[in-house]
PDB file with SEQRES, HELIX, SHEET and CRYST1 records, atoms N, CA, C and O in Angstrom:
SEQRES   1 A   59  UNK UNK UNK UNK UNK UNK UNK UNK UNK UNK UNK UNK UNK          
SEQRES   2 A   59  UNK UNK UNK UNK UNK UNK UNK UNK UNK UNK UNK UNK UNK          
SEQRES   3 A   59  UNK UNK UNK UNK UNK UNK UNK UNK UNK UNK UNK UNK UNK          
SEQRES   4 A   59  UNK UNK UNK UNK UNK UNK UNK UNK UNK UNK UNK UNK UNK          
SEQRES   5 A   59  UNK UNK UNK UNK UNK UNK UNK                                  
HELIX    1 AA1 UNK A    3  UNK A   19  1                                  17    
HELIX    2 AA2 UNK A   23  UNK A   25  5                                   3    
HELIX    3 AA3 UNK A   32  UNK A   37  1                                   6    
HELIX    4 AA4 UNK A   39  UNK A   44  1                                   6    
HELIX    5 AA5 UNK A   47  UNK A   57  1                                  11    
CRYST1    1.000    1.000    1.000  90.00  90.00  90.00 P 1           1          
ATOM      1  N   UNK A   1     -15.340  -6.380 -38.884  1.00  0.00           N  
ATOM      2  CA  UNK A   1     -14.518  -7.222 -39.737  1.00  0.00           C  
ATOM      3  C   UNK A   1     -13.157  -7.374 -39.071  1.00  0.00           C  
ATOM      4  O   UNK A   1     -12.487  -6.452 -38.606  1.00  0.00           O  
ATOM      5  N   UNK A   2     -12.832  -8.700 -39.092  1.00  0.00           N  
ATOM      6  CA  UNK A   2     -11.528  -8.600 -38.011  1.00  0.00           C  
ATOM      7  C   UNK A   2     -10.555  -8.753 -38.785  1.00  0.00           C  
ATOM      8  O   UNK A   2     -10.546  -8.181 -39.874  1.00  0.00           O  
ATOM      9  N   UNK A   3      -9.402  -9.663 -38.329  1.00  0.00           N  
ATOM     10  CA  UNK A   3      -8.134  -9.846 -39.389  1.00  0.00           C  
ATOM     11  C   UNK A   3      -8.354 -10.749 -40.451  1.00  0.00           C  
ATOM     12  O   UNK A   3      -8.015 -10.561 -41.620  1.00  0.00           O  
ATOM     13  N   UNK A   4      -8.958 -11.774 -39.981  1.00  0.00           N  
ATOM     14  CA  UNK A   4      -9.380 -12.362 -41.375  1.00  0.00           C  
ATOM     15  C   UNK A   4     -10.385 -11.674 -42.346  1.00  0.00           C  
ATOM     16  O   UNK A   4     -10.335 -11.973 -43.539  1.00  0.00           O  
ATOM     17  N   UNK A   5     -10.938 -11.124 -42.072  1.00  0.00           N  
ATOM     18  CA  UNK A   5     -12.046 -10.399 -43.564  1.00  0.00           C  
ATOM     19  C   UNK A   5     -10.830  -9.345 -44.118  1.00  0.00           C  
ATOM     20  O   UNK A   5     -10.786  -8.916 -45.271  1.00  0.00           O  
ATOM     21  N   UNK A   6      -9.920  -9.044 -43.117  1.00  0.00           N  
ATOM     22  CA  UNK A   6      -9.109  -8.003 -43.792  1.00  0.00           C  
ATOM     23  C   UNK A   6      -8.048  -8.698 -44.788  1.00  0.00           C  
ATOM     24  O   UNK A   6      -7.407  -8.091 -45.646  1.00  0.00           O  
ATOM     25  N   UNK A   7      -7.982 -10.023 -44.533  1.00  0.00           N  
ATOM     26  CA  UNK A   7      -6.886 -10.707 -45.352  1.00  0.00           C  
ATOM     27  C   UNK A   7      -7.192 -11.588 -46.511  1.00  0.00           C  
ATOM     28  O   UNK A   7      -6.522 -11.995 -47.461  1.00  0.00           O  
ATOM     29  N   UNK A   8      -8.801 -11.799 -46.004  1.00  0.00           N  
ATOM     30  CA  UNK A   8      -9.286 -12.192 -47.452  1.00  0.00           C  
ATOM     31  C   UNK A   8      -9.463 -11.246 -48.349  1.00  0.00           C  
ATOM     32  O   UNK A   8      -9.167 -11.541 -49.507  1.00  0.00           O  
ATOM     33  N   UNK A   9      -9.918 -10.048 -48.102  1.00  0.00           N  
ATOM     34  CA  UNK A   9      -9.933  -9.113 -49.048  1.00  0.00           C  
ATOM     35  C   UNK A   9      -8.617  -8.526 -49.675  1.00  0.00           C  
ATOM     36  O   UNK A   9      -8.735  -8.011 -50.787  1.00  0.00           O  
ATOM     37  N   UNK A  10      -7.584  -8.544 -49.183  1.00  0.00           N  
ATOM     38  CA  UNK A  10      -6.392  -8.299 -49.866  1.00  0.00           C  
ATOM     39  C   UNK A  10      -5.727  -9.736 -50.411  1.00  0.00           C  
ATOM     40  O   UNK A  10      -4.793  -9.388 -51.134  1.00  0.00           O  
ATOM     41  N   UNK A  11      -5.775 -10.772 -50.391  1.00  0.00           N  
ATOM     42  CA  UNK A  11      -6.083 -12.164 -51.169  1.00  0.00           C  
ATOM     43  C   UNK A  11      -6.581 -12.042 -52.535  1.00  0.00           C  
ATOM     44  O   UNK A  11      -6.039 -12.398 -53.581  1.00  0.00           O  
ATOM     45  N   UNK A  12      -7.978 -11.344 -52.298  1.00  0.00           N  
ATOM     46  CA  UNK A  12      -8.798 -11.375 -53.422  1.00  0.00           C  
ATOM     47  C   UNK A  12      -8.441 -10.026 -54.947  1.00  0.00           C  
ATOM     48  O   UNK A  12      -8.502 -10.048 -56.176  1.00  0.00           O  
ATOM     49  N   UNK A  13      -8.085  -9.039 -53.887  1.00  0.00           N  
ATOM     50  CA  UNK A  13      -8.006  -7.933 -54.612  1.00  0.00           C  
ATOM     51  C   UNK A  13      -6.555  -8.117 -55.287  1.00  0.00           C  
ATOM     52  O   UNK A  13      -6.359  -7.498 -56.333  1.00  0.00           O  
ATOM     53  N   UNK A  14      -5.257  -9.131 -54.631  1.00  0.00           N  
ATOM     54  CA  UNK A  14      -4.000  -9.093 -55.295  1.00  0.00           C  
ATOM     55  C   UNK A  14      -4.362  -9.858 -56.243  1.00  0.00           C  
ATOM     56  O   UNK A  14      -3.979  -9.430 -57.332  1.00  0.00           O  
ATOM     57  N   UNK A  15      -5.191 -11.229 -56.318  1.00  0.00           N  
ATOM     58  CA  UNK A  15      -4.950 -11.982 -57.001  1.00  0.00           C  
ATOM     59  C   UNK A  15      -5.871 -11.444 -58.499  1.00  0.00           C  
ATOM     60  O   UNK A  15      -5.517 -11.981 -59.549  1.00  0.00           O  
ATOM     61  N   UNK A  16      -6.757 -10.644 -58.549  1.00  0.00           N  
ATOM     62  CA  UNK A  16      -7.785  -9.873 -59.320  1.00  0.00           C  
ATOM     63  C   UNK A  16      -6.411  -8.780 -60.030  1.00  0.00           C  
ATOM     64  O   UNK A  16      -6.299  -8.777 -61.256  1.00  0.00           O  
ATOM     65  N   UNK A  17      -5.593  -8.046 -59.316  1.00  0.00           N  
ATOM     66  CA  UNK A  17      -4.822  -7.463 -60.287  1.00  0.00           C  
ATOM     67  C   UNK A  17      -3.700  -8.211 -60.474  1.00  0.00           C  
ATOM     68  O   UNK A  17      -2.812  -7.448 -60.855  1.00  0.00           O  
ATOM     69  N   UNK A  18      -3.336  -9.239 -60.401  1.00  0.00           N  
ATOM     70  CA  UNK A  18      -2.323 -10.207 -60.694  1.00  0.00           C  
ATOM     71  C   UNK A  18      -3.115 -10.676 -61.966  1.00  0.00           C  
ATOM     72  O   UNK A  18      -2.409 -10.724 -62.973  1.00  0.00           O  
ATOM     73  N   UNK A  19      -4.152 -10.958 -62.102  1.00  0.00           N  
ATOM     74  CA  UNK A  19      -4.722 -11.606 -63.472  1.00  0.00           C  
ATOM     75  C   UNK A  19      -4.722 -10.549 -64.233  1.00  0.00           C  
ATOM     76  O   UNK A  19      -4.173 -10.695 -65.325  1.00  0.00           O  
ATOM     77  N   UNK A  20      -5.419  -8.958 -63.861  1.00  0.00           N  
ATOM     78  CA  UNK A  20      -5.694  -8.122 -64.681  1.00  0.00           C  
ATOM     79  C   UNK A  20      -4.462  -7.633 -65.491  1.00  0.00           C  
ATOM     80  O   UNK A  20      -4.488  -7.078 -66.590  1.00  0.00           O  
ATOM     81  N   UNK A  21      -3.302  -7.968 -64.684  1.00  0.00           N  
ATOM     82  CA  UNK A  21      -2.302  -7.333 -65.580  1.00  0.00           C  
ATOM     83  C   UNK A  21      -1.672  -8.157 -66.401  1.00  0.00           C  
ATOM     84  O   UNK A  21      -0.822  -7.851 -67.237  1.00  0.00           O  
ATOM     85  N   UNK A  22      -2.232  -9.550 -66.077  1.00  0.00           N  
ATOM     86  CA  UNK A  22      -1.381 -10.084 -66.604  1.00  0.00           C  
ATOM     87  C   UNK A  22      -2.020 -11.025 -67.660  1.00  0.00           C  
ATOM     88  O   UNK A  22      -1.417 -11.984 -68.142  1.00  0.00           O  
ATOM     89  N   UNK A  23      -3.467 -10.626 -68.023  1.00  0.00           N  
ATOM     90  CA  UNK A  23      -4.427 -11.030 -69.086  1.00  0.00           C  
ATOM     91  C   UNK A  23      -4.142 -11.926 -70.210  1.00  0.00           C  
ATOM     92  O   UNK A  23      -4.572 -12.990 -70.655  1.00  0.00           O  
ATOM     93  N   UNK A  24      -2.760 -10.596 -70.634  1.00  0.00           N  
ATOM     94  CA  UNK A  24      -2.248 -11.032 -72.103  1.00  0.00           C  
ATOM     95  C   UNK A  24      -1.561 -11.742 -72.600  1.00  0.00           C  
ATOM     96  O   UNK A  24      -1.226 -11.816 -73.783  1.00  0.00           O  
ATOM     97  N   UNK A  25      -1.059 -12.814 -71.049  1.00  0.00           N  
ATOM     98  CA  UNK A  25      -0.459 -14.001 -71.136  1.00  0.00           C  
ATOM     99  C   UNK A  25      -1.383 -15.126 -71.299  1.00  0.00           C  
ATOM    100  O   UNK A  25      -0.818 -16.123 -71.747  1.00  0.00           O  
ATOM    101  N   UNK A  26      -2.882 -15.293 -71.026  1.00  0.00           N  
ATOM    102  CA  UNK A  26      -3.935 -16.156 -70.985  1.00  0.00           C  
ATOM    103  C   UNK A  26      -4.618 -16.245 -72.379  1.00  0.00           C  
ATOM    104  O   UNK A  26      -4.930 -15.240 -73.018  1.00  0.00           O  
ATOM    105  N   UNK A  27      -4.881 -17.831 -72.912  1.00  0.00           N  
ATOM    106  CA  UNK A  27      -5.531 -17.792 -73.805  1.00  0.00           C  
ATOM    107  C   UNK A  27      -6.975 -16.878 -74.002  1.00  0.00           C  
ATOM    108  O   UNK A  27      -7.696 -17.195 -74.948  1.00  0.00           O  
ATOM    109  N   UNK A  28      -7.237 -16.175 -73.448  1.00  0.00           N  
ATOM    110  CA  UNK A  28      -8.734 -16.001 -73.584  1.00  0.00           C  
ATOM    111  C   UNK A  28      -8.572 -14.365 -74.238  1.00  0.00           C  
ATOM    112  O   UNK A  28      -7.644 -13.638 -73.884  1.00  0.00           O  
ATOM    113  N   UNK A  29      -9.533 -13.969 -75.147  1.00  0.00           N  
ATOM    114  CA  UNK A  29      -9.308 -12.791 -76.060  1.00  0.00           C  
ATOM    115  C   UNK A  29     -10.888 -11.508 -75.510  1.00  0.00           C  
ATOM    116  O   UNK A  29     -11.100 -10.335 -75.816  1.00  0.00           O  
ATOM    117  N   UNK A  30     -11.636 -12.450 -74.661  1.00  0.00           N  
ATOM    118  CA  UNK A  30     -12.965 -11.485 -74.517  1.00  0.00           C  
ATOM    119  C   UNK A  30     -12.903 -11.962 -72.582  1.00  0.00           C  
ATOM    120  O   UNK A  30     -12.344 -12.832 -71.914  1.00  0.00           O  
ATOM    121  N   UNK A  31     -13.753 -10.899 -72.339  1.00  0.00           N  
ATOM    122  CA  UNK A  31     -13.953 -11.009 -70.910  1.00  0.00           C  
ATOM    123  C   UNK A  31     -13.434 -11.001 -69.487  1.00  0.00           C  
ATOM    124  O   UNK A  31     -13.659 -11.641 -68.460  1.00  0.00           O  
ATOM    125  N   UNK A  32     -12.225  -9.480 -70.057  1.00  0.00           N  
ATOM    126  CA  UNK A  32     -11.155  -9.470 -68.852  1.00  0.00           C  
ATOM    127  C   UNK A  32     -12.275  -9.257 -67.781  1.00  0.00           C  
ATOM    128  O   UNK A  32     -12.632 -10.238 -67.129  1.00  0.00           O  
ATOM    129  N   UNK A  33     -12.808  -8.135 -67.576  1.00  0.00           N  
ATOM    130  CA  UNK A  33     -13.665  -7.293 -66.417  1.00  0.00           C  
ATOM    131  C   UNK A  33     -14.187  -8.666 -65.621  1.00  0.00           C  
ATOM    132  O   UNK A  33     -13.910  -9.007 -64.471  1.00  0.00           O  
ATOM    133  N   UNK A  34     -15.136  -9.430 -66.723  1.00  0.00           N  
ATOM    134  CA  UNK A  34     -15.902 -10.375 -65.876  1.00  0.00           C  
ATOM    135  C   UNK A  34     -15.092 -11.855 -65.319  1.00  0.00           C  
ATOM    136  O   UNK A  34     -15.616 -12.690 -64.581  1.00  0.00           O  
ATOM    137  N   UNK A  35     -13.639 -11.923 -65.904  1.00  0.00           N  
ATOM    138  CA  UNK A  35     -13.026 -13.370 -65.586  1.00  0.00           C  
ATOM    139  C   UNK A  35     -11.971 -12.520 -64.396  1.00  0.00           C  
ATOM    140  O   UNK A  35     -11.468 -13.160 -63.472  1.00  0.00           O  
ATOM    141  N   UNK A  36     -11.744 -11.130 -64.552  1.00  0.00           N  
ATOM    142  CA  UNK A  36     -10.965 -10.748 -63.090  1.00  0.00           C  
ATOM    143  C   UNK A  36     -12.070 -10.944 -62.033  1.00  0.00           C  
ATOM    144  O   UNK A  36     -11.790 -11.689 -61.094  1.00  0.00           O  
ATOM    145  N   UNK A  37     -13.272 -10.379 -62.063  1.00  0.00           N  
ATOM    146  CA  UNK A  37     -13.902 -10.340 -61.146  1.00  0.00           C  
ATOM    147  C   UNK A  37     -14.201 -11.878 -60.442  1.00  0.00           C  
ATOM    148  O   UNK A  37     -13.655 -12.109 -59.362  1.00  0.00           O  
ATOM    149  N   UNK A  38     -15.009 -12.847 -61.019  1.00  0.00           N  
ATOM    150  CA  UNK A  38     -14.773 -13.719 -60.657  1.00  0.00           C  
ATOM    151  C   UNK A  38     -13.892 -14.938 -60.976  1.00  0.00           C  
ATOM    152  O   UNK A  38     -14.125 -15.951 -61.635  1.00  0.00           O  
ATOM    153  N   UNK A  39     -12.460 -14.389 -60.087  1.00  0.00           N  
ATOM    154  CA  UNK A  39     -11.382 -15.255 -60.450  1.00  0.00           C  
ATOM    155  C   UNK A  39     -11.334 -16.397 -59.386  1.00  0.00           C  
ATOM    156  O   UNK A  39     -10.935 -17.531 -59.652  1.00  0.00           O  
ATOM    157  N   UNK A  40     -11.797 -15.978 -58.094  1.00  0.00           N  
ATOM    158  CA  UNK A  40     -11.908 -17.254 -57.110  1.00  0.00           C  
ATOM    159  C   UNK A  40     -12.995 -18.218 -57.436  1.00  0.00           C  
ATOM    160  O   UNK A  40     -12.944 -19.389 -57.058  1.00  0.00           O  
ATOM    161  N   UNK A  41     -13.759 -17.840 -57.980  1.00  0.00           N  
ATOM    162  CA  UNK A  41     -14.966 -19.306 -58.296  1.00  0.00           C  
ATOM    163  C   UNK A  41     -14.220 -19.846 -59.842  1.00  0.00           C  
ATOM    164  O   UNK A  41     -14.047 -21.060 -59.944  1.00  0.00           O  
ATOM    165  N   UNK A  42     -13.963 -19.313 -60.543  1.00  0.00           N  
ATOM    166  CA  UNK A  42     -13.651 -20.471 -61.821  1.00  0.00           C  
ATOM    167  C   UNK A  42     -12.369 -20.577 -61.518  1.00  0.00           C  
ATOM    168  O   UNK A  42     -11.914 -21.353 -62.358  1.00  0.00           O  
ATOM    169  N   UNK A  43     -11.268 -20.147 -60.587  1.00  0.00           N  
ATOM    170  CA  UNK A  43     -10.012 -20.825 -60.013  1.00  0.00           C  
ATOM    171  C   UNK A  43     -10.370 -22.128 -59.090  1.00  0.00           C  
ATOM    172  O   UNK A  43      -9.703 -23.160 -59.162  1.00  0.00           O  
ATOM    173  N   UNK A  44     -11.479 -21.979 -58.225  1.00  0.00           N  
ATOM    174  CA  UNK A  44     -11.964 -23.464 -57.901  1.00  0.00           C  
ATOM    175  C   UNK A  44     -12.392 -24.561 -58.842  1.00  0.00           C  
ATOM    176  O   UNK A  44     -12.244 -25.774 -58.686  1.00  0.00           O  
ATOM    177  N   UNK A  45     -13.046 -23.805 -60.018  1.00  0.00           N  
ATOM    178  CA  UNK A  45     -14.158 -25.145 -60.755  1.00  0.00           C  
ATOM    179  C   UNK A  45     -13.829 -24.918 -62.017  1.00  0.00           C  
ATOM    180  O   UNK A  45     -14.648 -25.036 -62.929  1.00  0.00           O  
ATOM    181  N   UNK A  46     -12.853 -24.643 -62.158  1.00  0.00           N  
ATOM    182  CA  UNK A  46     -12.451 -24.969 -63.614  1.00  0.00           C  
ATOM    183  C   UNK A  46     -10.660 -25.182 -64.154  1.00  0.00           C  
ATOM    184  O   UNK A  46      -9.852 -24.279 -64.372  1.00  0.00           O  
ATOM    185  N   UNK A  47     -10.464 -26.546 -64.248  1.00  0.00           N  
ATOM    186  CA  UNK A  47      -9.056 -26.632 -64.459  1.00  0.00           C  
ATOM    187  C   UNK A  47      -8.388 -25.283 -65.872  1.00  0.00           C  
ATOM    188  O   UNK A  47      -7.311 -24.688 -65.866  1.00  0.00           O  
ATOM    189  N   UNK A  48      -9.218 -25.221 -66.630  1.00  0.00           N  
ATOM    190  CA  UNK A  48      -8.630 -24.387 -67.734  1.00  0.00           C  
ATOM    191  C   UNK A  48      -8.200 -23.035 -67.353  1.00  0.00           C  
ATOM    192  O   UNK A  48      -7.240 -22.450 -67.852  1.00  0.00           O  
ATOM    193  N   UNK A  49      -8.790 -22.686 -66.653  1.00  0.00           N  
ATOM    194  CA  UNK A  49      -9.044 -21.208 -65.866  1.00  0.00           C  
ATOM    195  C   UNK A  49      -7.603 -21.382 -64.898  1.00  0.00           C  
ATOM    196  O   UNK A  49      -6.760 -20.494 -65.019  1.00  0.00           O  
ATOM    197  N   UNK A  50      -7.414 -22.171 -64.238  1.00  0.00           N  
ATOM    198  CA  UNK A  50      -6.348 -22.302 -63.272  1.00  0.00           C  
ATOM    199  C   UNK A  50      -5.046 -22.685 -64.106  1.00  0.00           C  
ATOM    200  O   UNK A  50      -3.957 -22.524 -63.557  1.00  0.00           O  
ATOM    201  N   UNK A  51      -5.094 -23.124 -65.246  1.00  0.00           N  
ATOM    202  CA  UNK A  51      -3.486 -23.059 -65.829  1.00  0.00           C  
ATOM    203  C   UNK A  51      -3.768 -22.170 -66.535  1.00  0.00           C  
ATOM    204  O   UNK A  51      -2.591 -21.831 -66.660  1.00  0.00           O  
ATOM    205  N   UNK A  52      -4.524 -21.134 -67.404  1.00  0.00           N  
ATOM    206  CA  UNK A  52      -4.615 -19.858 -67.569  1.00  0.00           C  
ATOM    207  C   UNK A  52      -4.536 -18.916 -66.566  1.00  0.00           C  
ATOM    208  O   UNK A  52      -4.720 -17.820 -67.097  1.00  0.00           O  
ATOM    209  N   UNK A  53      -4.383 -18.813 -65.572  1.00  0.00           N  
ATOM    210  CA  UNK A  53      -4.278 -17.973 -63.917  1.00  0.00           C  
ATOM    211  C   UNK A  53      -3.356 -18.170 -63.994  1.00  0.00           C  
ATOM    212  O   UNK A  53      -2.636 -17.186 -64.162  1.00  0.00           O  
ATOM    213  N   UNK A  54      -2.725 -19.449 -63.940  1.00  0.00           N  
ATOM    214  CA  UNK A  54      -0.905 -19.506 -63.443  1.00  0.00           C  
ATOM    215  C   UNK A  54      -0.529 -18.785 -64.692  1.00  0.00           C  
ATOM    216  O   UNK A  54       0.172 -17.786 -64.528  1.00  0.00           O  
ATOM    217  N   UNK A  55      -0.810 -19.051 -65.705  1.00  0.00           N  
ATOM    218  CA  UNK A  55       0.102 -17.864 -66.823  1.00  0.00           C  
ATOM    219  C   UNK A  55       0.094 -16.268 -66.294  1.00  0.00           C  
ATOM    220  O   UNK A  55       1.050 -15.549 -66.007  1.00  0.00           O  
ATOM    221  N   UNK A  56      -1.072 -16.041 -66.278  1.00  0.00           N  
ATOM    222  CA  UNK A  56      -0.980 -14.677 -65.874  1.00  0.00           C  
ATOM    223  C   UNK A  56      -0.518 -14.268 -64.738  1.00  0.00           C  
ATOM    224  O   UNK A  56      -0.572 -13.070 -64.458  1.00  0.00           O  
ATOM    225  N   UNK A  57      -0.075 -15.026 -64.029  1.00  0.00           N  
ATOM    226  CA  UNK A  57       0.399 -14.612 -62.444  1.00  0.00           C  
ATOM    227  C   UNK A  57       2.004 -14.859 -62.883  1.00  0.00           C  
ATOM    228  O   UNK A  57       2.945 -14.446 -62.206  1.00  0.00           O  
ATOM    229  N   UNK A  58       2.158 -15.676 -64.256  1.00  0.00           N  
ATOM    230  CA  UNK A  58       3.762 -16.273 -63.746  1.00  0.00           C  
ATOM    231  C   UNK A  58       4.248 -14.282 -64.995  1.00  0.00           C  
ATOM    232  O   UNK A  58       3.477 -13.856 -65.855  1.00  0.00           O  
ATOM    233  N   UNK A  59       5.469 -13.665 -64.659  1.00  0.00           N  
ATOM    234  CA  UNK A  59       5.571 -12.240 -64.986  1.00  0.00           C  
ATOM    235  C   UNK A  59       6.993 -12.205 -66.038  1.00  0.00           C  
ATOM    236  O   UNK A  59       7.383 -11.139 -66.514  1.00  0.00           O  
TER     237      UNK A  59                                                      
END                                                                             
């Protein structure tokens, strides 16, 4: 794994506790575990998800 697998994975893992902590700014009331985990596929394909992300990322 070279520098890039090393930088996607710290990409993935900031942006996973950037949501996790910051949950309780996002409309959504069920499904932290499974909407942190996959935060890069419904940050691509779903507009609702991505202005709910920017809440939780903004601190």
């Amino acid at each position: 794994m070279g520098l890039l697998g090393f930088a996607a994975i710290a990409v993935y893992i900031w942006g996973a506790w950037k949501f996790w902590t910051g949950f309780n700014r996002t409309n959504f009331s069920e499904g932290k575990l499974y909407l942190t985990a996959l935060w890069p596929v419904f940050l691509i394909a779903n507009k609702g998800y991505r202005q709910n992300f920017t809440k939780a990322l903004k601190g």
